[in-house]
C-alpha positions in Angstrom: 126.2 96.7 90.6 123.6 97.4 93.4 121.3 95.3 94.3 117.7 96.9 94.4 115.4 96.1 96.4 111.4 96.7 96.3 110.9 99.7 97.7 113.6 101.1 95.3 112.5 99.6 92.1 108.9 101.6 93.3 110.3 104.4 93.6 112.3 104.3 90.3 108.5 103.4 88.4 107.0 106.4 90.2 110.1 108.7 89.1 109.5 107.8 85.6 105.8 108.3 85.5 106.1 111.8 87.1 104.0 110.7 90.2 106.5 111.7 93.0 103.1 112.5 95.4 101.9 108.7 95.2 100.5 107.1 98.5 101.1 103.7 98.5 97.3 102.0 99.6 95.7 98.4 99.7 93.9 99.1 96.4 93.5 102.2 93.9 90.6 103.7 92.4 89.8 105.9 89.4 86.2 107.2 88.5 83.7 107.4 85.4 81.0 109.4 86.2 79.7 109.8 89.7 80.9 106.1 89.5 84.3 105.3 91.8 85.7 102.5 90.7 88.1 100.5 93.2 90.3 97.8 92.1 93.3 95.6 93.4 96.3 93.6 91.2 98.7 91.0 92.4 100.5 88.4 91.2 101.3 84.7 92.4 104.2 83.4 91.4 105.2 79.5 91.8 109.1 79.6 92.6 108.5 82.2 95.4 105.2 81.6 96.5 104.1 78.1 96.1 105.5 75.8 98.7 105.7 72.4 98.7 102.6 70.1 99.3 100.7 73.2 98.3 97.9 72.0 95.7 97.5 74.5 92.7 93.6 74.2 93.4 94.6 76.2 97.0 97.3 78.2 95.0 94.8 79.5 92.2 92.5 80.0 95.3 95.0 81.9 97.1 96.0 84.3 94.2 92.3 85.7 94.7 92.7 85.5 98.2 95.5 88.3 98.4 93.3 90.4 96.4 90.0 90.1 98.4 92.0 90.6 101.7 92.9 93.6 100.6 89.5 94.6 99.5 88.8 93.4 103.3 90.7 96.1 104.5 89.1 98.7 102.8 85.1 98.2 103.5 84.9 96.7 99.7 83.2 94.3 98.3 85.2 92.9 94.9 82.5 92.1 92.2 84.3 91.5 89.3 87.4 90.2 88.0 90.5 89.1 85.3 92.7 86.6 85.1 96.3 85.9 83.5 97.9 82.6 83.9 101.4 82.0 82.9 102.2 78.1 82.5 104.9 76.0 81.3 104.8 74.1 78.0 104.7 70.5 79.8 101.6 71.1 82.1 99.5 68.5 82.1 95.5 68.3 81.2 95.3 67.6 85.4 96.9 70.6 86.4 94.9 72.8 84.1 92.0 71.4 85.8 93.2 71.6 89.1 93.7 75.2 88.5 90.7 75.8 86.7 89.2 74.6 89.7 90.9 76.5 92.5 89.8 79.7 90.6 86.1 78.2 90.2 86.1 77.8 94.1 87.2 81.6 94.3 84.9 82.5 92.0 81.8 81.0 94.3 83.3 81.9 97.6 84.0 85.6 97.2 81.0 85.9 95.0 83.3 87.7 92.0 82.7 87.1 88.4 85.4 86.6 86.4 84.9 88.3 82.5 88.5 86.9 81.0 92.0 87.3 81.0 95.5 85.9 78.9 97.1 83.1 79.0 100.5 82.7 78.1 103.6 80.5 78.4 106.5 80.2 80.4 108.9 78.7 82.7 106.9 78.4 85.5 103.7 79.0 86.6 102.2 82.2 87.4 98.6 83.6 88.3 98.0 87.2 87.8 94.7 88.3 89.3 92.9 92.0 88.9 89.6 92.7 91.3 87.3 95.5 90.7 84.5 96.5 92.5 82.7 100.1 93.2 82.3 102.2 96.7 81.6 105.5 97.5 84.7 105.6 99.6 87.9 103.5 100.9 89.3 103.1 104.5 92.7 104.1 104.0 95.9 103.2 106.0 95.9 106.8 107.0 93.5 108.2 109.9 94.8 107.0 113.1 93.9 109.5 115.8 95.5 109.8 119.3 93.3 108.0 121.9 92.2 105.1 119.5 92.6 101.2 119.9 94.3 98.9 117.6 92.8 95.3 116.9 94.1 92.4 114.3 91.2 90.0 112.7 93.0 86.9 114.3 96.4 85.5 116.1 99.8 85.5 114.5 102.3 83.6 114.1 100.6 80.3 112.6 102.2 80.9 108.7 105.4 81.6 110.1 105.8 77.8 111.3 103.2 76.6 108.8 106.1 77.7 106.0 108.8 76.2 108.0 106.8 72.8 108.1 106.1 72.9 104.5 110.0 73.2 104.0 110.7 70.8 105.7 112.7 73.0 108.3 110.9 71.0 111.4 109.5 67.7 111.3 106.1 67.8 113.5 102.8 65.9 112.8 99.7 67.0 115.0 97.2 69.7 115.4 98.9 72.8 115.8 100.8 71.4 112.7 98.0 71.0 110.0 96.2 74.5 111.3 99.8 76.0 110.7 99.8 74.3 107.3 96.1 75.2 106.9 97.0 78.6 107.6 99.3 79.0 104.4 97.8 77.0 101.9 93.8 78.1 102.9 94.0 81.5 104.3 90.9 83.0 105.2 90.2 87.2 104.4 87.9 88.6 106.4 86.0 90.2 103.6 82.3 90.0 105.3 83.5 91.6 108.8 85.8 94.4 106.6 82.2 95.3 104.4 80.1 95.6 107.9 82.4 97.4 110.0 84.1 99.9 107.9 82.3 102.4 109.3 83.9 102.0 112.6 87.6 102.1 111.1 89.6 105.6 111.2 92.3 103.1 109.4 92.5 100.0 108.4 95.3 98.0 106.5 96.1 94.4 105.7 98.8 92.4 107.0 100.0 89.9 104.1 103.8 91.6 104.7 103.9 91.3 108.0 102.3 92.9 111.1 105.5 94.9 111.8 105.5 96.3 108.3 101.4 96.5 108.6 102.0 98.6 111.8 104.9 100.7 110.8 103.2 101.7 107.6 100.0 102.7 109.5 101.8 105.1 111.8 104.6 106.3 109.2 101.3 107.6 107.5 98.6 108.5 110.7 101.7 110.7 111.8 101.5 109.0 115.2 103.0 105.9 117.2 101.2 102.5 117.6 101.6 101.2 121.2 101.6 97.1 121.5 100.7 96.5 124.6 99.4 92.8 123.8 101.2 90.2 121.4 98.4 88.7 118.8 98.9 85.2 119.2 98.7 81.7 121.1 100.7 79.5 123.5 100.7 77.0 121.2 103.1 79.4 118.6 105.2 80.0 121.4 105.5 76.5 122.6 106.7 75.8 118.6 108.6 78.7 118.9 111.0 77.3 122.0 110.9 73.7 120.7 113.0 74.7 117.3 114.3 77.6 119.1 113.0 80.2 116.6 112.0 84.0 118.0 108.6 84.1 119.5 108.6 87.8 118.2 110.1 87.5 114.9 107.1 84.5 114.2 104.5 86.9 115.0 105.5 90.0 113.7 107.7 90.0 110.7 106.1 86.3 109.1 103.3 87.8 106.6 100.7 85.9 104.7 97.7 86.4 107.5 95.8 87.9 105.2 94.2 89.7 108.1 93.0 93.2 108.8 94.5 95.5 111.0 92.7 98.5 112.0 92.4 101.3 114.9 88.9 102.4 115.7 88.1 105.1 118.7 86.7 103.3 122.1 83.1 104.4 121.8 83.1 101.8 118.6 84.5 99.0 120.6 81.4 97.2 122.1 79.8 97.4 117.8 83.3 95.9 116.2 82.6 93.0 119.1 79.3 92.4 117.9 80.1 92.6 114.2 82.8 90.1 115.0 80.7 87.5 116.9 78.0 87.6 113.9 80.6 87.3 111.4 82.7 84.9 113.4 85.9 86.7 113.1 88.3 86.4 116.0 89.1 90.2 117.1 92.0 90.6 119.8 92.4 94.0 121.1 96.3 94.8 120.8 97.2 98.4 121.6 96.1 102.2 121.3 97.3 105.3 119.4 99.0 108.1 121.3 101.3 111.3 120.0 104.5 110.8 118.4 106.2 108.3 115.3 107.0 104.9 114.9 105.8 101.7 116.6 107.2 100.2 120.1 105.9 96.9 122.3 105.4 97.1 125.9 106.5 93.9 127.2 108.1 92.6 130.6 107.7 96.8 131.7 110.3 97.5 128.8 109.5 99.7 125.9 111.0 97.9 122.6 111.4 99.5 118.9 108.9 97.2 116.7 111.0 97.7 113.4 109.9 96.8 109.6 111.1 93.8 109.5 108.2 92.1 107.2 108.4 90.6 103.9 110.0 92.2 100.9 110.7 91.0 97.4 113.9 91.4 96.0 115.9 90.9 99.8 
């Protein structure tokens, strides 16, 4: 029998319920009134996405994180929120707490009020998170128009070897190694930069798959190519990169879990998204334009190379 993977078992759902024009987007919205209502839903799951030495006070925190990235992305701010945690039948009165906790520090940081949820048990442990929040519109992943700039809301590469680290791949022990851990088990959204410079995005996605797969989407739906002409990211990652001989590229591109925003805004906007960025503190690198044509390709060493979707996918 056939393996399926994600994109596939999508498709199937959307067959089913009839909607064969869906756009896939960061986060979906319905309205009630004159009211739009925006909301986002994903799901944490502790075999796949809770590596070791990872507290659950940062995983509970980090199941809210992918949400509010995502909000990020779009201009919105999440307000409200639900929970459902799945948990084995042996978790201990400390790990409830722990948890508990990691959601509380959510809670505070993002400013979201959580009204309920489920709990229920299991084999393993599983947070299910659902933001809401209202806006008059959404930046969408589509909008791209020839002549624009691309930027990323920080340097790549970091969870790549963070993960590695945490499995126990590579043994290292210094600074580039805890901000590489920090990166996974703390990631930062850039929800207050998203909120103030919306208005300068034509689109704008976020990059918890991978930037290839960030980038590919992006253009697949602007109907245009993205041009790399800079690679987001640090000597240090490159340096790691040739020590345990893993691909520069691939540790860049195709990781996932920034939780950053990547967007393409025309030049006239450029000197305001710099200012915004300095205010917020948000670390902004300009990494390409926008011209005619499909797909996504990297200028480097005066060769033109394919950037393919080779991000994460569930299901591989």
């Amino acid at each position: 029998m056939k393996k399926l993977d994600e994109s596939e078992i999508i498709n199937k759902f959307q067959k089913i319920f009839g909607n064969s024009n869906f756009v896939s987007e960061d986060v979906e919205s319905f309205s009630i009134g004159k009211t739009k209502i925006i909301l986002k839903v994903d799901t944490l799951v502790q075999s796949t996405d809770i590596p070791p030495k990872m507290s659950l006070n940062d995983a509970a925190r980090k199941s809210v994180v992918a949400c509010v990235s995502d909000f990020a992305a779009k201009g919105v701010k999440p307000q409200w929120g639900i929970i459902s945690v799945n948990l084995p039948s042996n978790i201990s009165v400390k790990q409830v707490n722990e948890i508990a906790q990691g959601f509380k520090v959510a809670s505070k940081e993002f400013a979201i009020k959580f009204l309920g949820g489920d709990t229920n048990q299991g084999k393993e442990i599983v947070f299910h998170v659902c933001l809401f929040g209202e806006a008059k519109k959404i930046v969408k992943r589509k909008g791209a128009k020839v002549g624009d700039l691309i930027f990323v809301t920080g340097p790549f590469g970091y969870t790549g070897a963070g993960l590695d680290i945490l499995l126990k791949k590579f043994k290292r022990n210094d600074s580039f190694s805890k901000n590489a851990i920090k990166s996974v088990v703390k990631p930062k959204p850039r929800l207050e930069f998203g909120i103030k410079c919306k208005e300068c995005f034509t689109s704008s996605m976020d990059s918890s798959d991978g930037l290839s797969t960030t980038l590919n989407e992006m253009a697949r739906q602007s109907k245009c190519k993205l041009v790399v002409e800079k690679i987001p990211s640090k000597t240090e990652v490159e340096n790691f990169s040739k020590t345990f001989k893993k691909n520069f590229e691939s540790l860049v591109f195709h990781s996932g879990e920034e939780y950053e925003i990547v967007f393409t805004a025309p030049k006239k906007y450029k000197l305001k998204i710099l200012k915004i960025a300095k205010t917020t503190k948000t670390p902004i690198i300009e990494i390409g334009k926008v011209v005619k044509g499909k797909g996504v390709v990297l200028e480097k060493d005066q060769k033109i190379i394919k950037l393919k979707d080779l991000g994460y996918r569930h299901f591989k």
